[in-house]
N, C-alpha and C positions, 0 to 999 in steps of 0.2 A: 459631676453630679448636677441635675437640674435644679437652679436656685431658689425653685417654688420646692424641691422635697427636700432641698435641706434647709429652710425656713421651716419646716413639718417638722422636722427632724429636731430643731431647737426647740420648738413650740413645745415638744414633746417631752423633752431635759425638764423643762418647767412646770410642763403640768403635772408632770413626773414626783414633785416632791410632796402635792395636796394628801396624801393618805399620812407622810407623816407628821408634816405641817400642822394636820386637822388631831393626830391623835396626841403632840404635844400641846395644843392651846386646850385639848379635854380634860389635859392632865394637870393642867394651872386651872380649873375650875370654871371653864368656860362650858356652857350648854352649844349642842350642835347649832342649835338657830343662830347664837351670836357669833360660832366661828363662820358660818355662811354669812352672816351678816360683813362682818369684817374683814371677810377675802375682799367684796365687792365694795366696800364701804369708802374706804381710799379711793381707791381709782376713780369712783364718782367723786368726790369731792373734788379732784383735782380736773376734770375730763367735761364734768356735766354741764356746767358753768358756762362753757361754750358750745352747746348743742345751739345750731341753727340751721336749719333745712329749706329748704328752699319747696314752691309749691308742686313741683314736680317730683319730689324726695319724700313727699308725704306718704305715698302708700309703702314705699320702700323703709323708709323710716317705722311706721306702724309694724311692718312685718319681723325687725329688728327688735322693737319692743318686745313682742308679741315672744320673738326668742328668750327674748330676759327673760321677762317671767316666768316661762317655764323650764328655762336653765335655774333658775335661783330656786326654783322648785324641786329641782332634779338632783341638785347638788346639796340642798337641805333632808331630802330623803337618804343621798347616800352617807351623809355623815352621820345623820341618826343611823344609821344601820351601822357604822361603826362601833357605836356606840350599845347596842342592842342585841345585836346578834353577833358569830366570831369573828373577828376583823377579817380574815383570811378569806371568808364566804360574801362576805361584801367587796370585797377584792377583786376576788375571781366573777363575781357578777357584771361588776363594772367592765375591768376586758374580756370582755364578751362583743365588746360592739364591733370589730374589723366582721362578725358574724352577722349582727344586724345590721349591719352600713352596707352589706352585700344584698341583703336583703331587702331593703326598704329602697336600694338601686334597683333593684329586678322588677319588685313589686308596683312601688310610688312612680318612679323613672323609668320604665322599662329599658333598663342598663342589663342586659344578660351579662354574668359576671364573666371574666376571660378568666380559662383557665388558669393561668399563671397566681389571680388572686383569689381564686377559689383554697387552691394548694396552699398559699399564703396562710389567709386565713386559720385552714384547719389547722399547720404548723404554731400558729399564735394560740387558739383556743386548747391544743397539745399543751403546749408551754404552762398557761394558765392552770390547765389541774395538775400539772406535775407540780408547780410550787404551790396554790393554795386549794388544796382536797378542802372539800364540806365537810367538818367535823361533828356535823349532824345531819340526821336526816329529816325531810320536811315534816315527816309525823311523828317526829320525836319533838317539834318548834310548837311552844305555846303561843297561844291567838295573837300575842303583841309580838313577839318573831315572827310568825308566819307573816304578819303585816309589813312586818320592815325586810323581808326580804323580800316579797312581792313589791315593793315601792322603788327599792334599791334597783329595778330591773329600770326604771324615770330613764335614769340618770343615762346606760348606753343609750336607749332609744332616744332623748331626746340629742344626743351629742352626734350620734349617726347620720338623724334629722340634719341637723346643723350643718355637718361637713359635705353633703348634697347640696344644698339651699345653697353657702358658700361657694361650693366649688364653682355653684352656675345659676348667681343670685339674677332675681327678675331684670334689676337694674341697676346699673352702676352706684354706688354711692361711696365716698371718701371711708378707706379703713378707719379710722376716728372716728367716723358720726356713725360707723356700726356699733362702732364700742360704746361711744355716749346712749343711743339709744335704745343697745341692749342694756345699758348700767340702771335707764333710766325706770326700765321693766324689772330689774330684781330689785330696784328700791323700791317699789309698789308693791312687793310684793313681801320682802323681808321685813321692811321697817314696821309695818302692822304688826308680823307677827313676833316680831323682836317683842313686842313692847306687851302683846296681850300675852306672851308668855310668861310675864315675870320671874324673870330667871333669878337666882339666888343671888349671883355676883355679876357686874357689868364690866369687870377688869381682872387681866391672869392676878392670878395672886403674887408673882415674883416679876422683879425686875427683865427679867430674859423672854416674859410673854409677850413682853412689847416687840420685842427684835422678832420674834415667831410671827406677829401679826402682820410686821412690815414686810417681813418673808413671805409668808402667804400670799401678801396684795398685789406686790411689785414682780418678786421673781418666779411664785409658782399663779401667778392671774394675770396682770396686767401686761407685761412683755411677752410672755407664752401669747398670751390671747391676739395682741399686736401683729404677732410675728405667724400667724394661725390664719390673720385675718388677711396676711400680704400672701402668703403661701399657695390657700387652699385654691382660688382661681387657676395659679397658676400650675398647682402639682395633679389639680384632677382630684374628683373623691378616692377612687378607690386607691391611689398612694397616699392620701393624705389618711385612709384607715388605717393601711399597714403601715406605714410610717411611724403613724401614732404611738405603736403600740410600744414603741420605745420606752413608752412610760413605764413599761412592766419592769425592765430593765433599772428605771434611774430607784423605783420603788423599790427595789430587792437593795442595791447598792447603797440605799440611801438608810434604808432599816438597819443594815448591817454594820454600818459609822456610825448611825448621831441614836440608835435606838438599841445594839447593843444585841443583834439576832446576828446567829453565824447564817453562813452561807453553805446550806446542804449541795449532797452530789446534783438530786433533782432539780435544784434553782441552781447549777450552774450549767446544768444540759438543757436547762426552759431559755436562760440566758442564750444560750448558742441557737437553740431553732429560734427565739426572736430573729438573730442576726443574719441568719439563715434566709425565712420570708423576706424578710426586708431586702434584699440583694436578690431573689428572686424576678427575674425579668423575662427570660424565654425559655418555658419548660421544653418547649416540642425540641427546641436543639440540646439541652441539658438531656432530655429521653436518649436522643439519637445519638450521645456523645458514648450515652454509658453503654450503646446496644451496640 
């Protein structure tokens, strides 16, 4: 395996755990804005400190920012949609994007997608409503649903974005001073609205949210994100989408350990077309094998 798609492939394990990450720090009493706050909140602290760019790294660096922010944005939508609409439905919205990432290659990049990741694709958006059906329908969603699910769509489109840009950024710049300066863009953007939200409570209420928070920061943000940043260069967008979507995978597996949800027939045959796309490499001869 090429060692840019199995650094995806990790990146993937870890980002993998944010949906249930974010719905145990809800259930310690944390508002969505402060668990977005506190995914990214560490890793800055530790990361930002040494941000220095050089004067040729400045438009490069800007453009990194420019990510933060509207990742800290993206990811603040989707956890209020956890929170607001059925979890299930903010779910299946989020992997959606191997579908946008094809598209905004076609459209933004003129990348015509290859067969092989078209089939991908569908395979993975299959998957996605075999485990999480919409348990309502849009005109059944009152004005503050209908909001947070149209918001909830941020978050693929701007991660899609991302894994383009990444794959085949303007200019070189150090995986590190991506990160510092993307960290440096969702702190402009979270720590305001941390603070004008006045949330009820600024800490889980049990001892065990702390361990959740550092979970979040370290092993479902900051090493994903790390290992994301080394990867996508070298794996190409359109593996770094399907690869991604591993995430669906660690999120089923993950729900069904530490959250206590069995594993139906349909999320164990979404699990297999995951594994299925993902090993997907040359249909024309897989065609001609079966003809």
């Amino acid at each position: 395996m090429h060692s840019g798609h199995l650094l995806i492939i990790t990146a993937a394990i870890g980002f993998g755990l944010n949906p249930m990450l974010a719905q145990l720090l809800m259930g310690e009493g944390l508002s969505p804005i402060l668990v977005t706050l506190y995914r990214f909140l560490l890793p800055a602290l530790v990361l930002m400190p040494w941000l220095r760019l050089q004067k040729s790294e400045y438009i490069e660096g800007l453009i990194m920012f420019t990510f933060g922010m509207a990742n800290g944005l993206a990811m603040l939508a989707y956890f209020s949609a956890l929170s607001q609409i059925p979890v299930a439905q903010a779910i299946f919205i989020y992997y959606s994007y191997p579908v946008i990432s094809l598209l905004v290659g076609w459209v933004l990049y003129g990348k015509k997608p290859t067969t092989n990741r078209v089939i991908s694709a569908a395979l993975i958006i299959i998957a996605a409503s075999l485990v999480f059906q919409p348990q309502q329908q849009l005109y059944e969603l009152d004005t503050s649903q209908l909001l947070s699910t149209l918001s909830c769509f941020l978050a693929p489109l701007v991660f899609a974005l991302t894994i383009h840009y990444w794959s085949q950024p303007r200019k070189p710049l150090a995986p590190l001073q991506r990160m510092r300066c993307g960290l440096l863009g969702h702190m402009v953007v979270l720590v305001p609205l941390a603070f004008t939200s006045q949330p009820d409570t600024w800490l889980p209420q049990s001892n065990v949210g702390y361990v959740w928070i550092i979970a979040l920061a370290v092993l479902a943000t900051s090493l994903p994100q790390f290992l994301f940043t080394l990867g996508a260069p070298k794996a190409g967008a359109e593996k770094t989408s399907t690869a991604g979507a591993l995430e669906l995978v660690v999120a089923l597996t993950c729900g069904t350990v530490m959250l206590g949800n069995g594993l139906t027939h349909s999320q164990i045959v979404a699990m297999a077309l995951i594994l299925i796309a993902m090993h997907i490499r040359h249909p024309y001869k897989l065609t001609a094998a079966l003809s």
